[in-house]
N, C-alpha and C positions, 0 to 999 in steps of 0.2 A: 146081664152085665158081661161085657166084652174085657177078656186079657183079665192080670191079676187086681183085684181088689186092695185099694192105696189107701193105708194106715196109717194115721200120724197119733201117737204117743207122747201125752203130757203128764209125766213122772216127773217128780226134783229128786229122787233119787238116784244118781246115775247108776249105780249097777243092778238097781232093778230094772231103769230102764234100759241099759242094752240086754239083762237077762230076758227082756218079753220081746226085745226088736228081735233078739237069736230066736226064739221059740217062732216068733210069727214066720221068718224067713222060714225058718226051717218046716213048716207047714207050708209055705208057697204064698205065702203073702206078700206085698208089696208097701216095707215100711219107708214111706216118701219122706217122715219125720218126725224130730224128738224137739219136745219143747219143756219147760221146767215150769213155767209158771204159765200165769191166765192170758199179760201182755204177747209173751212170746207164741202162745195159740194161736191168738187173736191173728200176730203178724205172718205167719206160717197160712194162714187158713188166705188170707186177704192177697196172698201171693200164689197158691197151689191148689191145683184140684185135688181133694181127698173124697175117699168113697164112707170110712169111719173112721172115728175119733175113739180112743182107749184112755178115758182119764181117769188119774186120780185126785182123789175127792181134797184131799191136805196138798198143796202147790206153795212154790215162794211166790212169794207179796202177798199184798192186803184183799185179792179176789182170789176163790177157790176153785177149783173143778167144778162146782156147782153153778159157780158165777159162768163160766167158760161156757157150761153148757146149756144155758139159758141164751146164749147170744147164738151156739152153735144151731140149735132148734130157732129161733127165728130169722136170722140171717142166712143160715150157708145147709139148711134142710137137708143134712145127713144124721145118719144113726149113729149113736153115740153108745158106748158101755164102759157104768163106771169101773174103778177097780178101788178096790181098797181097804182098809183093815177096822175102818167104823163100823163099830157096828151098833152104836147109842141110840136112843129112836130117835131124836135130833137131827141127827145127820142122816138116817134111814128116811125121817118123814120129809125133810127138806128134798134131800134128794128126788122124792116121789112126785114132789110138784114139776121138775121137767120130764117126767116122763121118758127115765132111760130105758133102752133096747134091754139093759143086761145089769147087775147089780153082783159083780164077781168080788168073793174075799179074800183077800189074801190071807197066806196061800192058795193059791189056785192052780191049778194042772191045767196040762196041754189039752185032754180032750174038754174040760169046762173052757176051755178059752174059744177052742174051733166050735164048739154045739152054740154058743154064745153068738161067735161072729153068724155064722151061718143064718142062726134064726132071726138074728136083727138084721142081717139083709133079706131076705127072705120076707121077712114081716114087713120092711118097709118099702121092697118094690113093689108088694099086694096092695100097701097103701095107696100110694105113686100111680100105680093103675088103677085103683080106684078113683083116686083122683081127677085122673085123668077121663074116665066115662062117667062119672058124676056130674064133669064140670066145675069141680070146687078149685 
């Protein structure tokens, strides 16, 4: 991966979400964008290259982080980690059906959020080239 890795942030919380856009800058990330709910993803993602997606799980409107990220895995085939403060098995086992990179609680610290991002890229460009000498 070439230059800084582009993070777009889907919180309805605003001061959490600029509390994690400060944290990722301040780590050397490159946050391209903040969205509140599932639509705004969507329109964000359908206009901008992003490398991962940091959602959380509870969003406004009637589609969740969950929803977002069932469209983000088949549509736009980046890594994704959710964030969030469920912790029900409800929302743990739905969750497990997309198959997030990262599954963060809030509270979370700086070094779980970096060990986080890293290994979901990480994991998913061993994918990527696997894929790639597969042929899949």
């Amino acid at each position: 991966m070439c230059g800084k890795i582009k993070i777009l942030i889907v919180e309805d919380e605003f001061m959490i979400a600029e509390d994690i856009r400060g944290r990722l800058e301040d780590m050397g990330y490159d946050v391209v964008g903040m969205a509140t709910s599932y639509e705004e993803g969507i329109d964000f993602l359908k206009q901008n290259p992003v490398d991962l997606a940091m959602l959380d799980i509870c969003i406004n409107g009637k589609k969740d982080g969950i929803d977002l990220a069932a469209v983000i895995q088949e549509k736009y085939n980046i890594p994704f980690i959710f964030l969030s403060s469920q912790t029900n098995s409800a929302h743990v086992e739905r969750a497990k059906t997309v198959h997030p990179s990262a599954y963060l609680l809030k509270p979370f610290n700086d070094r779980q959020v970096q060990i986080s991002i890293e290994l979901a890229m990480d994991n998913f460009n061993k994918n990527e080239f696997a894929d790639i000498v597969t042929g899949k």
